[in-house]
C-alpha atoms as an extended CHARMM CRD file, in Angstrom:
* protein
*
       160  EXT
         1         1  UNK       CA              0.0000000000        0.0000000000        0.0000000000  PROA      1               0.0000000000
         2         2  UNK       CA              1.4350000000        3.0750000000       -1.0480000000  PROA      2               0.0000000000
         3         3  UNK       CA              1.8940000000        6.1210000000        1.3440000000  PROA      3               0.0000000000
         4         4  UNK       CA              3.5580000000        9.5400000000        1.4230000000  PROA      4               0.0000000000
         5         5  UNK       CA              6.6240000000        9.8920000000        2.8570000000  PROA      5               0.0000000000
         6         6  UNK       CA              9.1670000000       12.5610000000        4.1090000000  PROA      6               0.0000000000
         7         7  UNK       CA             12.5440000000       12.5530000000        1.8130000000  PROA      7               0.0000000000
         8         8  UNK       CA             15.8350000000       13.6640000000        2.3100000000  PROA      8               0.0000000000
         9         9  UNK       CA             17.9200000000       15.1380000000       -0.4990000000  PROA      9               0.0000000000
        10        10  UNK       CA             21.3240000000       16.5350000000       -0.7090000000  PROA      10              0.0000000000
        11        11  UNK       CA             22.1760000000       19.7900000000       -0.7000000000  PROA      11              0.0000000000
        12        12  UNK       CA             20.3190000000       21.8150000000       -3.8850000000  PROA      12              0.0000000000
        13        13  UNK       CA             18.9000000000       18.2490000000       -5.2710000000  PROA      13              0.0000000000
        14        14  UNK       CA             15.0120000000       18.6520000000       -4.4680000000  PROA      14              0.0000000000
        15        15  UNK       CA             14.4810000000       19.4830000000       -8.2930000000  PROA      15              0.0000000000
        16        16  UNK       CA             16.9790000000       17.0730000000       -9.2420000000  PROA      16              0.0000000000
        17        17  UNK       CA             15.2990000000       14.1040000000       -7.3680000000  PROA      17              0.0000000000
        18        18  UNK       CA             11.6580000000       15.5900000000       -8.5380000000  PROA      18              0.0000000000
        19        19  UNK       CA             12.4110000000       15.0610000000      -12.0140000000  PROA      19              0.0000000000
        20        20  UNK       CA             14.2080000000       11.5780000000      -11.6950000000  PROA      20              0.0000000000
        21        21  UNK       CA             10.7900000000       10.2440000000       -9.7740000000  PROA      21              0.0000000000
        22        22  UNK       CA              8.9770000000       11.7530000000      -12.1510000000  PROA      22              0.0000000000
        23        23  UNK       CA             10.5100000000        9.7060000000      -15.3470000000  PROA      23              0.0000000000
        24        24  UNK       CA             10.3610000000        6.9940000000      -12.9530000000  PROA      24              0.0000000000
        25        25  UNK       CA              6.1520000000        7.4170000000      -12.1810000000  PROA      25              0.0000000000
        26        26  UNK       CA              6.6220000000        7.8170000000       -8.6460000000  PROA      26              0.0000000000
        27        27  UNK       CA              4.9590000000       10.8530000000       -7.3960000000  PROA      27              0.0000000000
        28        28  UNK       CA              6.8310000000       13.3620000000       -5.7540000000  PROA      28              0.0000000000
        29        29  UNK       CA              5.9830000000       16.6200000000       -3.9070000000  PROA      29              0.0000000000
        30        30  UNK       CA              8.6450000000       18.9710000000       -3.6820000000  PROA      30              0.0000000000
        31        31  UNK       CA              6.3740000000       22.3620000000       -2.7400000000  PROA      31              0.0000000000
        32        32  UNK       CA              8.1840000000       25.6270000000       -4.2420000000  PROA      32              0.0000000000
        33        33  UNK       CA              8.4310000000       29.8350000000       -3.9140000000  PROA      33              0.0000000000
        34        34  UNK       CA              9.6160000000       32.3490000000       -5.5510000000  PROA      34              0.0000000000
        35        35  UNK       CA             11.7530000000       34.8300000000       -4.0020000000  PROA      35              0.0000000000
        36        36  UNK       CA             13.3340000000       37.8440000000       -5.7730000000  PROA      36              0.0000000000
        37        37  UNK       CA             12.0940000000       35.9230000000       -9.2570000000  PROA      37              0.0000000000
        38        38  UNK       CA             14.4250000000       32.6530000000       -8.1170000000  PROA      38              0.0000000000
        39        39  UNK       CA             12.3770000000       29.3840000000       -8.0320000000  PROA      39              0.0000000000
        40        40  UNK       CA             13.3620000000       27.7420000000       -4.6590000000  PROA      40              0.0000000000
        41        41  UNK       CA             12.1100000000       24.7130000000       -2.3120000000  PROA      41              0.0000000000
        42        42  UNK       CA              9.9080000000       26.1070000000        0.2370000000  PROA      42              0.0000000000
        43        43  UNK       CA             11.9320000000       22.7780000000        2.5450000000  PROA      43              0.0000000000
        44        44  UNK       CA             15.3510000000       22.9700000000        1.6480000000  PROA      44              0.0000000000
        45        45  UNK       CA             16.2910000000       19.8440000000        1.6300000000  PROA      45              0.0000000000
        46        46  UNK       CA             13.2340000000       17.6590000000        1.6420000000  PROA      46              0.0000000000
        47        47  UNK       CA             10.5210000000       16.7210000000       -0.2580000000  PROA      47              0.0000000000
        48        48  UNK       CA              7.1240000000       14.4490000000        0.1040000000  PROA      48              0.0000000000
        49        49  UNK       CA              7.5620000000       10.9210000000       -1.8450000000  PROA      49              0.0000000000
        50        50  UNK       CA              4.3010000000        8.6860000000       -2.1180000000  PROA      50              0.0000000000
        51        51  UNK       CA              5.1440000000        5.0280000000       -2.7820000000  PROA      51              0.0000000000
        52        52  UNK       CA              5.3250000000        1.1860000000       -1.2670000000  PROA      52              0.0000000000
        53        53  UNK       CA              7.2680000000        0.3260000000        1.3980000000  PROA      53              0.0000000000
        54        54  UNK       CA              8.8010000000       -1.9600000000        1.6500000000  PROA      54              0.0000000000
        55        55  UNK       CA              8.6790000000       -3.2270000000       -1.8700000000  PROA      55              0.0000000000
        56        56  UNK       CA             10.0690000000        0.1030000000       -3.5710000000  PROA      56              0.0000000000
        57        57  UNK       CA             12.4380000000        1.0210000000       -0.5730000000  PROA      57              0.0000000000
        58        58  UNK       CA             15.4600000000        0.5930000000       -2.1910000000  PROA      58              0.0000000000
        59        59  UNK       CA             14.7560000000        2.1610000000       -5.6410000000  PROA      59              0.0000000000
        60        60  UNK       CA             13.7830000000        5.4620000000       -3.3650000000  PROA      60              0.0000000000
        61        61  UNK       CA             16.3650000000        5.2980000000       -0.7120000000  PROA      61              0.0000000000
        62        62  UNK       CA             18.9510000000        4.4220000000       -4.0650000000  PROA      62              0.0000000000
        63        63  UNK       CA             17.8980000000        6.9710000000       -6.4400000000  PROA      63              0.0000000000
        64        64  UNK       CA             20.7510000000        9.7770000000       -7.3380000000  PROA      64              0.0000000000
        65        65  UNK       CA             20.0920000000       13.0780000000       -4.8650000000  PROA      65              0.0000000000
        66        66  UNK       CA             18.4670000000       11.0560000000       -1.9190000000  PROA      66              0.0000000000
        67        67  UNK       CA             19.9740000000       11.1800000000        1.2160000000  PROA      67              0.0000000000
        68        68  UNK       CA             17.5100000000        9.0690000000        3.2440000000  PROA      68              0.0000000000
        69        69  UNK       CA             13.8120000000        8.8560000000        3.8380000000  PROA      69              0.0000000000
        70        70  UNK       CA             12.6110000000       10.0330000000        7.0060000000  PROA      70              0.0000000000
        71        71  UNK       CA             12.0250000000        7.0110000000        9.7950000000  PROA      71              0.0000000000
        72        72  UNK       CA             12.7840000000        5.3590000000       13.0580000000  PROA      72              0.0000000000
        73        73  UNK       CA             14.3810000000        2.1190000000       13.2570000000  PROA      73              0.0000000000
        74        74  UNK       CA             10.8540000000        0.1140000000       12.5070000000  PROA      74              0.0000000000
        75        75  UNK       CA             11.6900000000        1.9680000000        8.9950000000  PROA      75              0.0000000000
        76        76  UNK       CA             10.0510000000        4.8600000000        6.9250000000  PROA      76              0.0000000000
        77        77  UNK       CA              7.4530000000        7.1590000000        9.0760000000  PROA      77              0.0000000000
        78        78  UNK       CA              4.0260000000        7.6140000000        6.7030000000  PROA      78              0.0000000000
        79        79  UNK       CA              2.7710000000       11.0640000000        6.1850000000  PROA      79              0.0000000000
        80        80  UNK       CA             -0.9760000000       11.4350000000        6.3420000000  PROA      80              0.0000000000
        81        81  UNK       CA             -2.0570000000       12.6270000000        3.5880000000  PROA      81              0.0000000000
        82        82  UNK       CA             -4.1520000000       15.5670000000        4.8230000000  PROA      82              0.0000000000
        83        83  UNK       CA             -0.9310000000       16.8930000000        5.6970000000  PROA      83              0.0000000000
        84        84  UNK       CA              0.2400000000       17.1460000000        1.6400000000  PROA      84              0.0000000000
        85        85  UNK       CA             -3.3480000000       18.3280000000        0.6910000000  PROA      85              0.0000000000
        86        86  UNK       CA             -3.1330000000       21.2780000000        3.1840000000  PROA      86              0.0000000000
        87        87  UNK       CA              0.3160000000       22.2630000000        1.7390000000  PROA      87              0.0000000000
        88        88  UNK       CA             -1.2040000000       21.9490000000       -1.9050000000  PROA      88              0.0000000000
        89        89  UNK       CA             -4.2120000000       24.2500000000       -0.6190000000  PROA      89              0.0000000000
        90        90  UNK       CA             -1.5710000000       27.1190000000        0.0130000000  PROA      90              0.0000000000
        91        91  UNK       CA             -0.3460000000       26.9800000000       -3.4780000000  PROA      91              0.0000000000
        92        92  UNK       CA             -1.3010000000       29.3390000000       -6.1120000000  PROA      92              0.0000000000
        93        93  UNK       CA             -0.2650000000       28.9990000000       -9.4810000000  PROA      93              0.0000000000
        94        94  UNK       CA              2.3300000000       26.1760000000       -8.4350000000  PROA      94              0.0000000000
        95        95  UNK       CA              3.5570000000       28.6200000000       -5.5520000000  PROA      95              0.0000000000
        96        96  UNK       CA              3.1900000000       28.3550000000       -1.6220000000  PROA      96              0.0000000000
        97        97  UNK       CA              2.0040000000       32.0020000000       -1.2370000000  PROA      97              0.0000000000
        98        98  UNK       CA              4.2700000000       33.1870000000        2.0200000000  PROA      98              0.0000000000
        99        99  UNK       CA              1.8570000000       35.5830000000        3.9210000000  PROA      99              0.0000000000
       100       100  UNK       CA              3.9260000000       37.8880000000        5.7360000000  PROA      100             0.0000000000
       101       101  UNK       CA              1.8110000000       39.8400000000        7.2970000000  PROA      101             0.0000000000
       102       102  UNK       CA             -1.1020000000       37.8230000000        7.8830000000  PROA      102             0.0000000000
       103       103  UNK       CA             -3.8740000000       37.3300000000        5.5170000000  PROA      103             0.0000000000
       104       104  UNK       CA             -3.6290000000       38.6760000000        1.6760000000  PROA      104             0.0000000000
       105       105  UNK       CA             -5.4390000000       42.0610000000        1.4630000000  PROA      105             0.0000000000
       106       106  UNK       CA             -8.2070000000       42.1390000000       -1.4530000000  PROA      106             0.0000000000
       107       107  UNK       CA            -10.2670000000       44.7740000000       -3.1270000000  PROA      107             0.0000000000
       108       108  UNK       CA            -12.0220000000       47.1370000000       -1.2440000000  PROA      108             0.0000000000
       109       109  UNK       CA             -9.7570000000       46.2780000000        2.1530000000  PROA      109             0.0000000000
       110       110  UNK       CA             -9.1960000000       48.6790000000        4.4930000000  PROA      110             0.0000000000
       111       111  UNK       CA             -4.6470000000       47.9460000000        4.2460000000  PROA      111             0.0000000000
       112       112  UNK       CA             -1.6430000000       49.4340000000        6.1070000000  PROA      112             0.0000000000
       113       113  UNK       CA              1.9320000000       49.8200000000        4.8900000000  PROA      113             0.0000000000
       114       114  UNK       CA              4.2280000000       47.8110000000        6.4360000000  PROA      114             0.0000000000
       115       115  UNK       CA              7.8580000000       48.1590000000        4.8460000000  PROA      115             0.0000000000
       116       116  UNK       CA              9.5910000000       51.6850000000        3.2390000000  PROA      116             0.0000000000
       117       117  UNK       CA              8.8730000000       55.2420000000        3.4380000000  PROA      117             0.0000000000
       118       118  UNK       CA              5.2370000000       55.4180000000        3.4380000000  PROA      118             0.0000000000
       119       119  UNK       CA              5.7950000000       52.9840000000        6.4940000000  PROA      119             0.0000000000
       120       120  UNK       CA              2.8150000000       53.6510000000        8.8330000000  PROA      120             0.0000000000
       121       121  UNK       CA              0.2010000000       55.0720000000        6.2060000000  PROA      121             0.0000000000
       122       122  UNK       CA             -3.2340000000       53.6930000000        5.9240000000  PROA      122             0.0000000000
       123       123  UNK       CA             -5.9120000000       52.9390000000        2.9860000000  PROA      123             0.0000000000
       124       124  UNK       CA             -8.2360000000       51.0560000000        0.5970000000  PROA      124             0.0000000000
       125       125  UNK       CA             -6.9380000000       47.9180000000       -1.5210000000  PROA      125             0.0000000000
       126       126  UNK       CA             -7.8440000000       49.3990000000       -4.8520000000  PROA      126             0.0000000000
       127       127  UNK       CA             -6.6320000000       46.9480000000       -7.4760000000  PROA      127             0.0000000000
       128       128  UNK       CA             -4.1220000000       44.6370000000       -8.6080000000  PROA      128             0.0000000000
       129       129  UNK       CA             -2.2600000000       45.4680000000      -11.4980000000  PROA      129             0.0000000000
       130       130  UNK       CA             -1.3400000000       43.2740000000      -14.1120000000  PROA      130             0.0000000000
       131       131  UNK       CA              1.7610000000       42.0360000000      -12.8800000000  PROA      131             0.0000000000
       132       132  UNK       CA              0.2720000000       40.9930000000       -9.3680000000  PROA      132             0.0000000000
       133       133  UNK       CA              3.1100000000       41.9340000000       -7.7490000000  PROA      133             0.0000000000
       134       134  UNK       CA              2.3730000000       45.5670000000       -7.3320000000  PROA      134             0.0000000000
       135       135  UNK       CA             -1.0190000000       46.7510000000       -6.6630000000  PROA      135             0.0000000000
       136       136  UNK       CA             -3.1100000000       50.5750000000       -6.3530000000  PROA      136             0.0000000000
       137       137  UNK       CA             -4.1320000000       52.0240000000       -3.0180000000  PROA      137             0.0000000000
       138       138  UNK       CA             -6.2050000000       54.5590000000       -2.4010000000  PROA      138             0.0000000000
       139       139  UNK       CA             -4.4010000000       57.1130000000        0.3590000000  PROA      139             0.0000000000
       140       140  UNK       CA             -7.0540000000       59.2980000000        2.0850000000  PROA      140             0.0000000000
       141       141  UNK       CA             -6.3380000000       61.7430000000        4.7960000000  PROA      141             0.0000000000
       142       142  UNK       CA             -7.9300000000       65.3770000000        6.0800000000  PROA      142             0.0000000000
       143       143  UNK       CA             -6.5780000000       67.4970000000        3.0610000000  PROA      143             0.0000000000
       144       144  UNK       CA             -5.2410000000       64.9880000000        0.5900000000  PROA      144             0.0000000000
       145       145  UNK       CA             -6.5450000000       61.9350000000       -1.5100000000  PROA      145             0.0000000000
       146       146  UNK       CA             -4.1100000000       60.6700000000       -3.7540000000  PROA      146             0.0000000000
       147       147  UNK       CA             -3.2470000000       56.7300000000       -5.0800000000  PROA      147             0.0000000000
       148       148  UNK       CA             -0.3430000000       55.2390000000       -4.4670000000  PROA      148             0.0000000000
       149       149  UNK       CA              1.4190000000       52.3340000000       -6.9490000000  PROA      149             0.0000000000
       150       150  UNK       CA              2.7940000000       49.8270000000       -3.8570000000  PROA      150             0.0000000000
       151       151  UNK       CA              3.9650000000       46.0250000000       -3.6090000000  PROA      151             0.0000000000
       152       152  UNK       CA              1.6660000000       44.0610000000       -2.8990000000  PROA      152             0.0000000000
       153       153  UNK       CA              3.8530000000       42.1800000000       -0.2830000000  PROA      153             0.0000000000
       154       154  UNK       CA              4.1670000000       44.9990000000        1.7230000000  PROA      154             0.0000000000
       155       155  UNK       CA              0.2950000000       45.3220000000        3.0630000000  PROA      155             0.0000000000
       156       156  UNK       CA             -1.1990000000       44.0680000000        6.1540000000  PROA      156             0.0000000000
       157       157  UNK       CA             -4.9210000000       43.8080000000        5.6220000000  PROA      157             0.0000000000
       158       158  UNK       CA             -6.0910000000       45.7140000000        8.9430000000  PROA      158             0.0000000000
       159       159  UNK       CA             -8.8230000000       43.2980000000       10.2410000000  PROA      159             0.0000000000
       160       160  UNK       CA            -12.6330000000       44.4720000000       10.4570000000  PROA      160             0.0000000000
């Protein structure tokens, strides 16, 4: 019976190993972010591996890149698999979205800066422009309403 499983890999393999389980049909999990426009693991180092223990132990455990799946001495420890489905449920477009500061402000969202010069300042989600990295907030104080062109990373939704 075939179960997920916490994997090992060396150092900079995970995408290595993902590929070489792939070609193999053996599913593997290796959840990813971006950062600064690099694609990296979001576990250095590890991945999720589903397959049959003990009958496919040693092709795993064998494979180029593995270090060692995750166990005890009784062998491999199983990962249930509501654990990989609530990592998948984080992903968007193939991403793990990494919520800095708290939960992702939409339109109409009453946001705060967090991060740079306007540090402090508070307003209304606007829109996301096409990129969705940057999006438009509406600034609105005593004498002045203006918009302001901000990452979108640097917003805290302020809760209602």
């Amino acid at each position: 019976m075939k179960d997920w499983y916490v994997l090992n890999t060396k150092p900079k393999k995970e995408f290595q190993v993902e590929r070489l389980f792939e070609e193999g049909g053996i599913d593997f999990y290796c959840p990813r972010y971006i950062q600064e426009t690099r694609e990296k693991p979001f576990f250095s180092g590890y991945g999720f591996i589903h397959f049959d223990y003990p009958s496919q132990y040693r092709l795993v455990r064998y494979t180029r890149g593995v270090k060692r799946v995750i166990g005890n001495q009784e062998g491999p420890i199983p990962v249930p698999e509501e654990i990989i489905l609530q990592i998948k449920q984080r992903e968007i477009n193939g991403y793990i979205e990494l919520e800095k500061y708290g939960e992702i402000p939409g339109i109409g969202d009453e946001i705060e800066i967090m991060e740079g010069p306007m540090k402090g300042l508070k307003g209304i989600f606007r829109k996301e422009l096409t990129d969705k990295d940057r999006v438009v907030i509406l600034l609105n104080y005593v004498s002045y309403q203006g918009q302001l062109i901000i990452e979108k990373k640097k917003l805290k939704k302020i809760p209602t």
